[in-house]
C-alpha positions in Angstrom: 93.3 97.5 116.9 93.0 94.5 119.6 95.7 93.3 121.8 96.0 90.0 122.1 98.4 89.5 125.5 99.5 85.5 124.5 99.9 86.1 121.0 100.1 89.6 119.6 98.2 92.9 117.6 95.6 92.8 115.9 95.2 95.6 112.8 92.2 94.9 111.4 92.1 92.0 109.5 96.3 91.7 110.0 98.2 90.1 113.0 100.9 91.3 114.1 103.6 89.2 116.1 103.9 91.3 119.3 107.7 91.1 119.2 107.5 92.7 115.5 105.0 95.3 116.8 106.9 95.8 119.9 110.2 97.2 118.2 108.3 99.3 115.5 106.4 100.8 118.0 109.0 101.4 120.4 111.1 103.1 118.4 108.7 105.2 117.1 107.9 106.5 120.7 111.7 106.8 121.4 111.6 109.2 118.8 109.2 111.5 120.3 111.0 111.0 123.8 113.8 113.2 124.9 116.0 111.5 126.6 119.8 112.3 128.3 121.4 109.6 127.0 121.1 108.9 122.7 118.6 106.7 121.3 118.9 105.6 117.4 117.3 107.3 115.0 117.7 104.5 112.8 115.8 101.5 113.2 117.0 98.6 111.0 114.8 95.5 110.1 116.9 93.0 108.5 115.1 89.4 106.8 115.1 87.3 103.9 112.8 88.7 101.3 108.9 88.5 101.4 108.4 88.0 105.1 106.6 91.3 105.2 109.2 94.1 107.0 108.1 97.1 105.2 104.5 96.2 104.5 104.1 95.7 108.7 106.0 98.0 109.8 103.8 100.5 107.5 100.6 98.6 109.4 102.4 99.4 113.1 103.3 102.9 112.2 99.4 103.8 110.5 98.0 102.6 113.6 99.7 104.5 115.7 98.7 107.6 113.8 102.0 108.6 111.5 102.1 109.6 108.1 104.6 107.7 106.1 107.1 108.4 103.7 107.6 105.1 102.0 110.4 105.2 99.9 112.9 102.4 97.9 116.5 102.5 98.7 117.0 102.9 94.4 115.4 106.4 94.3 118.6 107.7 96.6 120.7 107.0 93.5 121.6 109.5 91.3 124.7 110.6 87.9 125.8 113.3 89.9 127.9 113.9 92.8 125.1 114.8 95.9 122.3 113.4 94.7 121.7 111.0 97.0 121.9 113.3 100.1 119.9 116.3 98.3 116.7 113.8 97.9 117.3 112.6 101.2 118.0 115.9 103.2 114.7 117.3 101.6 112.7 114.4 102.4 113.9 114.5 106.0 113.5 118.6 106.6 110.1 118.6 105.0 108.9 116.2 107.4 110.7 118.0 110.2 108.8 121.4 109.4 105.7 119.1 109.2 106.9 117.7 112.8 106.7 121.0 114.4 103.4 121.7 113.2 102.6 118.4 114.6 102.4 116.3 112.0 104.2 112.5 113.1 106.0 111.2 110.3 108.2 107.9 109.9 110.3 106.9 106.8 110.5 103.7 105.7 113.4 103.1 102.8 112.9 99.8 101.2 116.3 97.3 100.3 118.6 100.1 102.4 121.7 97.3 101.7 121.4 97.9 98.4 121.5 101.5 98.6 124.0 103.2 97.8 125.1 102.9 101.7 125.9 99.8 100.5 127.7 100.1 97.2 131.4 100.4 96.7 131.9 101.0 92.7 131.3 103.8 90.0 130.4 107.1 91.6 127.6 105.5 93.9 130.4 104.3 95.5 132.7 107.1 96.0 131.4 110.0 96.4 127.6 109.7 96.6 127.8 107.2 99.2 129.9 109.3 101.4 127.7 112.1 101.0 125.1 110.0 101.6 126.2 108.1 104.8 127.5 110.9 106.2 124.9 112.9 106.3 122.6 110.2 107.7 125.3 110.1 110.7 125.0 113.4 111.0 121.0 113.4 111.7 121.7 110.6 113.8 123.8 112.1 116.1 122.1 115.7 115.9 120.2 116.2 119.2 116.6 116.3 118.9 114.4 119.5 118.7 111.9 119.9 121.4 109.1 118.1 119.2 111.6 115.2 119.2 113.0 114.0 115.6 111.7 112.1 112.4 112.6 108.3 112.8 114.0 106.3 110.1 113.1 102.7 109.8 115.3 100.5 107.1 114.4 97.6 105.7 116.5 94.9 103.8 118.3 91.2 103.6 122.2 91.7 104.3 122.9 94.8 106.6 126.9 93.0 106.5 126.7 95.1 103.1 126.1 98.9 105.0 129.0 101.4 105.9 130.2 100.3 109.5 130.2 103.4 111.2 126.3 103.9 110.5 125.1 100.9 111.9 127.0 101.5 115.5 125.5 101.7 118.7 123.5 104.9 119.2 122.9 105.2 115.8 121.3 102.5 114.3 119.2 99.8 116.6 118.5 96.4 114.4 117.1 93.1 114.6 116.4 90.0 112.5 113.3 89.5 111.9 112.8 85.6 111.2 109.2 84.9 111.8 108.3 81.1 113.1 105.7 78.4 111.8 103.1 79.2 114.2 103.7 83.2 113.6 103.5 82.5 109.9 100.4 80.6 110.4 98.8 83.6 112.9 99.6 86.0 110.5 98.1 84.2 107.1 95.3 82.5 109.1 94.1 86.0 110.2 94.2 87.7 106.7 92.2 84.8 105.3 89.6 84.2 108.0 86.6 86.2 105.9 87.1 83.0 103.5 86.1 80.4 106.1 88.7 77.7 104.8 88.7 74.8 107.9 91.6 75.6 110.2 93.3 72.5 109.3 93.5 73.2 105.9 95.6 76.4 107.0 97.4 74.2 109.5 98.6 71.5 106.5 99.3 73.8 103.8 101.8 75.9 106.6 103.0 73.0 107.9 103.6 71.4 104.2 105.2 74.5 103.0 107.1 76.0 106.1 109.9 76.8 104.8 108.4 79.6 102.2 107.9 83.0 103.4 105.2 85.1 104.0 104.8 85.9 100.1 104.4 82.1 99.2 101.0 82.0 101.4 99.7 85.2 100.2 100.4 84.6 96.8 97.9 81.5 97.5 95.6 83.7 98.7 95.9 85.7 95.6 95.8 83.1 93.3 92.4 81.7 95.2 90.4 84.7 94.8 91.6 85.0 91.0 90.1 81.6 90.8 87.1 82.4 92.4 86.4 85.5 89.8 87.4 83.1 87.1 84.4 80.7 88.1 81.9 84.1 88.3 83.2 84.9 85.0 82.3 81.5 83.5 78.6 80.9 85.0 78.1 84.3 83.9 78.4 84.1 80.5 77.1 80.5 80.8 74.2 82.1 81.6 74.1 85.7 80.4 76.4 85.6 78.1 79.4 87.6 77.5 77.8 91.1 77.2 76.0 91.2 80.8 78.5 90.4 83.5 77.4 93.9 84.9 74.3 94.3 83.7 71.0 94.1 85.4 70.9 90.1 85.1 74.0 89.9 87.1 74.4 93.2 89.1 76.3 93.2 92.3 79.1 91.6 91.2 81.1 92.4 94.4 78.3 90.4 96.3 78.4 87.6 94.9 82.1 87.5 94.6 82.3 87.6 98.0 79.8 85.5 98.5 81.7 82.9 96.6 85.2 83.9 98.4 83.3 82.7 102.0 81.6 79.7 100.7 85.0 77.8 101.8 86.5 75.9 99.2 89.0 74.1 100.5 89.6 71.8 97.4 90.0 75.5 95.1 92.5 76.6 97.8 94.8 73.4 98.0 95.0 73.4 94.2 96.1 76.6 94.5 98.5 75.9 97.5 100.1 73.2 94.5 99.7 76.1 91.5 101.8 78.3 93.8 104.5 76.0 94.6 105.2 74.6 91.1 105.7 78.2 89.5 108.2 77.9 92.5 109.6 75.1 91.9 110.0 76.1 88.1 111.7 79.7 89.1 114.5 77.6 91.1 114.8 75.2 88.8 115.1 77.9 86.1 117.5 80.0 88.1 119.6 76.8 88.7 119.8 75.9 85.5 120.6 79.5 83.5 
């Protein structure tokens, strides 16, 4: 990992914004920190979909050496009355008993406003979400073992949704995370570098597409390397036909894969910037229309 001071982290081939890897990594050393007044045990990270919350908080926490318990907000559901807070109060004292061994743990629960925190009908919404929120109040304002406590990082797109008294002061610290063009570009330009696509390139497509999060771009990226193992595929068998694409006439396949991913097709990659945004484009128009 490589600080950048004007820009932000570098984790391996990922950047990280410094202000996203600053309030991940501060509250996971809060955590570990007793202090005399409360700090939240909660940290809640709240975005439109697909600008990567979960997948970089998961990047901060790994490179700071926890072990993470990665969890979506739907396995806390549950028929029966207590569900909900069983799961969760065995997640959390496992990790606890693993804590003062000295094992550093985080959990990170996926969509937490559409938990059932964040539910107000059947018996999600009575019963199960009391049990739920109240035992997650009751962590939060527990005071800290001498090893320190677990933290909790929450991910999702409307925290208006969550049970009030949870997200107070003391318990639960939050922030928007929104990221900008240039961050957008940082981040996407970084994971791609290995491909040598020109700068500009990277620079239009951003620029052209802004408005997408983080998703859109990587799906580009996705979709280029699919293209570039389609075009293996074909010469291949062009040429060896379709019984030898691993066999001694074409062995190391990942070679020359990557070989191909670096050779920096620009024109492969801008179709693809397109092929991305019309299944887009379709989606919306679809959803508008149904």
């Amino acid at each position: 990992m490589n600080y950048n001071q004007d820009n932000g982290v570098y984790i391996g081939n990922y950047y990280i914004p410094f202000d996203f890897y600053s309030r991940i990594s501060s509250h996971l050393v809060k955590s570990y920190v007793n202090f005399s007044f409360g700090q939240a045990l909660l940290l809640g990270i709240q975005g439109r979909p697909g600008d990567g919350k979960s997948f970089q908080s998961k990047l901060v926490a790994e490179s700071m050496g926890f072990t993470i318990t990665h969890v979506a907000a739907s396995q806390f559901s549950g028929k029966h009355e207590g569900d909900a807070h069983t799961k969760l109060e065995e997640i959390y004292k496992d990790l606890s008993v693993k804590l003062a061994m000295g094992q550093r743990s985080v959990i990170i629960i996926d969509d937490f406003d559409l938990s059932i925190s964040g539910l107000s009908n059947g018996v999600d919404g009575t019963v199960n979400s009391q049990l739920f929120s109240n035992y997650l109040m009751h962590i939060c304002d527990s005071r800290p073992s001498k090893h320190g406590r677990v933290p909790i990082i929450v991910t999702g797109n409307d925290f208006s949704r969550l049970y009030g008294p949870l997200t107070r002061n003391g318990r639960m610290e939050m922030f928007e995370w929104a990221p900008t063009k240039q961050e957008k570009f940082a981040i996407w330009a970084n994971s791609i570098k290995g491909y040598n696509i020109p700068i500009d390139v990277i620079r239009d497509i951003i620029e052209k597409y802004h408005e997408n999060p983080l998703s859109f771009f990587f799906s580009i990226s996705s979709k280029y390397i699919d293209k570039i193992i389609d075009e293996y595929i074909r010469d291949s068998i062009k040429e060896y036909g379709t019984t030898s694409l691993f066999s001694t006439s074409s062995q190391n396949v990942s070679g020359v894969i990557d070989g191909k991913l670096k050779s920096a097709r620009s024109d492969i990659f801008l179709v693809c910037a397109e092929e991305v945004n019309s299944v887009k484009m379709k989606s919306y128009l679809g959803d508008k229309n149904a």
